[in-house]
C-alpha positions in Angstrom: -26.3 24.3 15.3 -26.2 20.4 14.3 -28.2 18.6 11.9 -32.3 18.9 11.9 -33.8 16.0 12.5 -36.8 15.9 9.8 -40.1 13.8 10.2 -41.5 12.1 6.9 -44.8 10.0 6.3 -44.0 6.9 4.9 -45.7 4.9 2.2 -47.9 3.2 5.2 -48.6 6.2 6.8 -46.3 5.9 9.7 -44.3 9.2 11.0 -40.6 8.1 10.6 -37.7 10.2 11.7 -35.1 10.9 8.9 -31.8 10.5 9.8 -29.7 13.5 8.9 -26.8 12.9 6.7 -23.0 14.3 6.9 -22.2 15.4 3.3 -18.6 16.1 3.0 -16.7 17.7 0.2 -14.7 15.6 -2.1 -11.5 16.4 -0.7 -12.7 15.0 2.3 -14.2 12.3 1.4 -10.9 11.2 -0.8 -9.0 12.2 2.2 -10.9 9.8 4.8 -11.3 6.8 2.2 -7.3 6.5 1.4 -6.4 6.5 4.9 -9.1 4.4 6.2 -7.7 1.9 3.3 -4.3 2.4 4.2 -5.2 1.9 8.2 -7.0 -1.5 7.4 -3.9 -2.6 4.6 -1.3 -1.9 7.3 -2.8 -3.3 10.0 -3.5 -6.6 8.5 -0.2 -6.7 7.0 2.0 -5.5 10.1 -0.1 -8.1 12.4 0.8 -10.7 9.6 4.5 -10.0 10.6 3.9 -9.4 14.4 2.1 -13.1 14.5 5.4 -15.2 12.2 7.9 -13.3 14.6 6.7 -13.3 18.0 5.4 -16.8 17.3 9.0 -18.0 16.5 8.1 -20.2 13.8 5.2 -21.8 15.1 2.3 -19.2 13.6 3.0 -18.5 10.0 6.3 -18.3 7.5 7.8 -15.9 5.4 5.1 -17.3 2.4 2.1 -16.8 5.2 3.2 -13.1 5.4 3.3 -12.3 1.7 -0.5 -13.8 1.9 -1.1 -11.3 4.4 0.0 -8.5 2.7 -1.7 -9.5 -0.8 -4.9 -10.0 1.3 -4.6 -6.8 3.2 -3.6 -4.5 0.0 -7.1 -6.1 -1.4 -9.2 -5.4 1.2 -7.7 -1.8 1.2 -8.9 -1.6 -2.5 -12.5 -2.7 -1.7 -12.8 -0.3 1.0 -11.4 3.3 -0.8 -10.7 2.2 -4.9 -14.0 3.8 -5.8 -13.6 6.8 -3.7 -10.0 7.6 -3.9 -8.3 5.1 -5.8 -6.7 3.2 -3.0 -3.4 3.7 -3.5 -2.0 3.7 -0.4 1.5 3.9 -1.6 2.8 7.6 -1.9 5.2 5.9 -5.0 2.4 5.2 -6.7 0.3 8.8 -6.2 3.7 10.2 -7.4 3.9 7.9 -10.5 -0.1 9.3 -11.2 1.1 12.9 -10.8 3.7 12.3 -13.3 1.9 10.6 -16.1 -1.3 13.1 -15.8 -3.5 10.8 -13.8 -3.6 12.4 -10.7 -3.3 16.6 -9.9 -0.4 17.6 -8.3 -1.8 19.5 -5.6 -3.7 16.0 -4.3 -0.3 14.5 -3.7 0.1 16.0 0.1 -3.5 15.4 0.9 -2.8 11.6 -0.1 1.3 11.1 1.4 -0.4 12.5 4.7 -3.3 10.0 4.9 -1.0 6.9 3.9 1.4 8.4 6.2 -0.7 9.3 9.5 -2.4 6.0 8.8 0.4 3.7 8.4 1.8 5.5 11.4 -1.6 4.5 13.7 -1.4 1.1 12.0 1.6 0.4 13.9 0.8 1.8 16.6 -2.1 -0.7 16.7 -0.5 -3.6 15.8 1.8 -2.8 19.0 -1.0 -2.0 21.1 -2.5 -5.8 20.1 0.7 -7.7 20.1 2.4 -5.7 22.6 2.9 -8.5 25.8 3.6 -11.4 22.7 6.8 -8.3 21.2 7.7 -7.9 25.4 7.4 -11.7 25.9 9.7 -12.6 22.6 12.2 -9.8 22.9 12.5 -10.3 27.0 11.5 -6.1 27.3 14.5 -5.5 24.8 13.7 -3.4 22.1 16.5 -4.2 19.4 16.6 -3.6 15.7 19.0 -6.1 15.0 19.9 -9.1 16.6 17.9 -12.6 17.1 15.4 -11.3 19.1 14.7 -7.7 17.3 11.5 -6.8 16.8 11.7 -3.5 14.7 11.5 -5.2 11.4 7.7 -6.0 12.5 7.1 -2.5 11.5 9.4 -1.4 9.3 11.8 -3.0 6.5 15.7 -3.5 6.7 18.2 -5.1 4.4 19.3 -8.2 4.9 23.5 -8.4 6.1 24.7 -9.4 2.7 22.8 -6.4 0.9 24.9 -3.1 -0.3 23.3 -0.1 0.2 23.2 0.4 -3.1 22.2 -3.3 -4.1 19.5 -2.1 -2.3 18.7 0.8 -3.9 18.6 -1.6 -7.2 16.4 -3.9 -5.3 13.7 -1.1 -4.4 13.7 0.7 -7.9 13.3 -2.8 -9.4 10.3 -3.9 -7.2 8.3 -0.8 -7.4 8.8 -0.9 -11.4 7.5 -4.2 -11.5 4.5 -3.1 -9.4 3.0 0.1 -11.7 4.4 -1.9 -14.8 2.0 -4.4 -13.4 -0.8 -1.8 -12.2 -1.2 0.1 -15.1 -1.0 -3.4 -17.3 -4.4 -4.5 -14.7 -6.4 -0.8 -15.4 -5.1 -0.7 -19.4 -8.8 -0.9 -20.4 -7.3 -1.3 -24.2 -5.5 -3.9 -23.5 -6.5 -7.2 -21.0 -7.4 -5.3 -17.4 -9.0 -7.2 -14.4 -12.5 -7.9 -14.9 -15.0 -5.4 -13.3 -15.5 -6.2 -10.0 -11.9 -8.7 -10.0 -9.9 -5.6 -9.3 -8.6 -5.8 -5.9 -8.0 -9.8 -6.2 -5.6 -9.0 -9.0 -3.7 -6.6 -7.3 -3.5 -8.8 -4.6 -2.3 -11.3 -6.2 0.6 -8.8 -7.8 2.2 -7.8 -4.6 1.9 -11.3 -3.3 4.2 -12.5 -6.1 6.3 -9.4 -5.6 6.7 -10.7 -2.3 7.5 -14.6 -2.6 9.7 -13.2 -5.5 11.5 -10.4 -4.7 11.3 -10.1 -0.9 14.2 -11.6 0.6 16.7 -8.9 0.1 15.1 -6.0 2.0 11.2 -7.1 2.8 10.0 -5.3 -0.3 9.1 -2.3 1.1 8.5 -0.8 -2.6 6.3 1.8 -0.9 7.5 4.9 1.1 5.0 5.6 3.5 4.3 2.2 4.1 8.0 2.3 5.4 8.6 5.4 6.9 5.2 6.0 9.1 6.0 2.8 11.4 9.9 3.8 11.4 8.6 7.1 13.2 6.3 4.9 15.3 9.4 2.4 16.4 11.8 5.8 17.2 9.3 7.1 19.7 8.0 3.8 20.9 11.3 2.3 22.2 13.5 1.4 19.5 15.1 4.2 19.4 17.5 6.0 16.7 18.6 2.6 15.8 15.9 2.7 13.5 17.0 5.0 11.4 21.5 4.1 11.6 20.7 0.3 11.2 21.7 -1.2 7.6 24.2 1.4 6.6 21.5 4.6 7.6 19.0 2.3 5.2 15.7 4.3 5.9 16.1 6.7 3.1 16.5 4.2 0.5 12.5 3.2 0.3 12.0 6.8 0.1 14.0 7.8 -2.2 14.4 4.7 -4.6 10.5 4.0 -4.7 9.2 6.8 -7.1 12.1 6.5 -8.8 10.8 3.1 -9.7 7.4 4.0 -10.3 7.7 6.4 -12.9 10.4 3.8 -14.2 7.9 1.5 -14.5 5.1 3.0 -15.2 6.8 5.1 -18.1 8.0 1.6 -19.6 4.5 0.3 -19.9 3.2 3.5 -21.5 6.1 3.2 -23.6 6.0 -0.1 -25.0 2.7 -0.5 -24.7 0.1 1.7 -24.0 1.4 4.5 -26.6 0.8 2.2 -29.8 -2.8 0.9 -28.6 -4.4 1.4 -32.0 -7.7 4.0 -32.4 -11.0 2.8 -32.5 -11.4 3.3 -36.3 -7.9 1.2 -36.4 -8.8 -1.4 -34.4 -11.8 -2.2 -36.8 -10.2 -1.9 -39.8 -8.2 -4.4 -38.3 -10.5 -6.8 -37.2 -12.4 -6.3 -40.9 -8.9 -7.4 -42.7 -8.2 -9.9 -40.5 -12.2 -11.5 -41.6 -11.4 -11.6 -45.0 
């Protein structure tokens, strides 16, 4: 049986049909809002690479794609932060397990959505861009090479990066991105304004970006990574995906958490451990008054 449709009298005596609602649990709920934020963050952001490399230098730049991903992770926090946080970044849902924030049994219900969403995203951008990717790459599906095409989707060091440079690289950038995060939600110390959330954040992985980008496309996120390297593999890319840059697809996967409770630990740390109590705080402000 589906919904009942119910008949009301409104205020000016009119019969109205009320329209029946879908309630859903909050697992649900928290479920559909991360990956629907994911979807719209990876889309935007995978379709800001698709348009700089098919277009060959003539639609966007390396800056115009750290834009893209600054705006796309913000639009992703308007559209799931109040619902499920918005994380979309299983390094970060991992980090929130650790420190307390977040229950451990979440943590598959959210890698799955960012995962399975990040995975359709590519698949989308593909879909859009697909006779622009056929068009650049002459129907050759390379990884490497002048005209590859894989690192729409997916990151991959650049030749002069070690494999373990790279690790360094990733554990770094995801650091500085829950240092960062927590600093913004710290509601003892100088958070984002109410309402200037998503901006902020934004902002962060843009500078993450035009600052620690070149080495390896700062993945500093593993699902963001891994769900549009499965997407390449079966798509037409290949294995390749997975043996190019020294076998580098495991290091966003494993060196991202790392980072994250790296990070994140070092702010609570240095900072939000020695946040003084209320009572403390006044006392404080009463001394510094006289």
């Amino acid at each position: 049986m589906g919904p009942s449709v119910e008949l009301e009298v409104s205020m000016q005596g009119k019969l109205e049909v009320r329209r029946p609602q879908i309630h859903l649990n909050e697992l649900s709920r928290v479920a559909l809002a991360e990956f629907l934020s994911t979807y719209v963050m990876m889309t935007l952001g995978l379709g800001s690479v698709a348009q700089v490399v098919t277009g060959e230098g003539g639609k966007g730049t390396f800056f115009s794609i750290n834009i893209g991903f600054g705006l796309a992770v913000a639009m992703g926090v308007h559209i799931g932060g109040t619902v499920s946080g918005a994380h979309m970044n299983a390094a970060v849902s991992f980090a929130l397990c650790v420190f307390g924030q977040l229950p451990w049994k979440r943590l598959p219900l959210y890698i799955c959505a960012q995962l399975f969403a990040s995975f359709l995203a590519a698949a989308t951008v593909y879909g859009v861009y697909y006779d622009a990717i056929y068009t650049f790459s002459g129907g050759n599906l390379t990884v490497t090479g002048e005209k590859a095409t894989a690192g729409i989707f997916a990151t991959y060091p650049a030749p002069y990066l070690s494999v373990f440079g790279g690790f360094v690289d990733q554990v770094f950038g995801t650091a500085i991105l829950l240092m960062c995060l927590m600093a913004l939600s710290d509601e003892k110390n100088k958070p984002a304004a109410k309402g200037t959330e998503s901006m902020f954040v934004g902002v962060l992985v843009v500078l993450i970006g035009i600052s620690l980008g070149s080495n390896s496309g700062y993945a500093i996120n593993p699902t963001r990574d891994l769900g549009p390297r499965l997407f390449t593999a079966v798509a037409g890319w290949g294995l390749d995906v997975f043996r190019a840059g020294k076998f580098w697809f495991w290091v966003p996967i494993v060196a991202t958490p790392i980072g994250a409770v790296l990070g994140g630990g070092l702010y609570k740390v240095c900072v939000q451990m020695h946040h003084p109590a209320p009572s403390e705080q006044y006392q404080e402000k009463d001394n510094s008054e006289e």
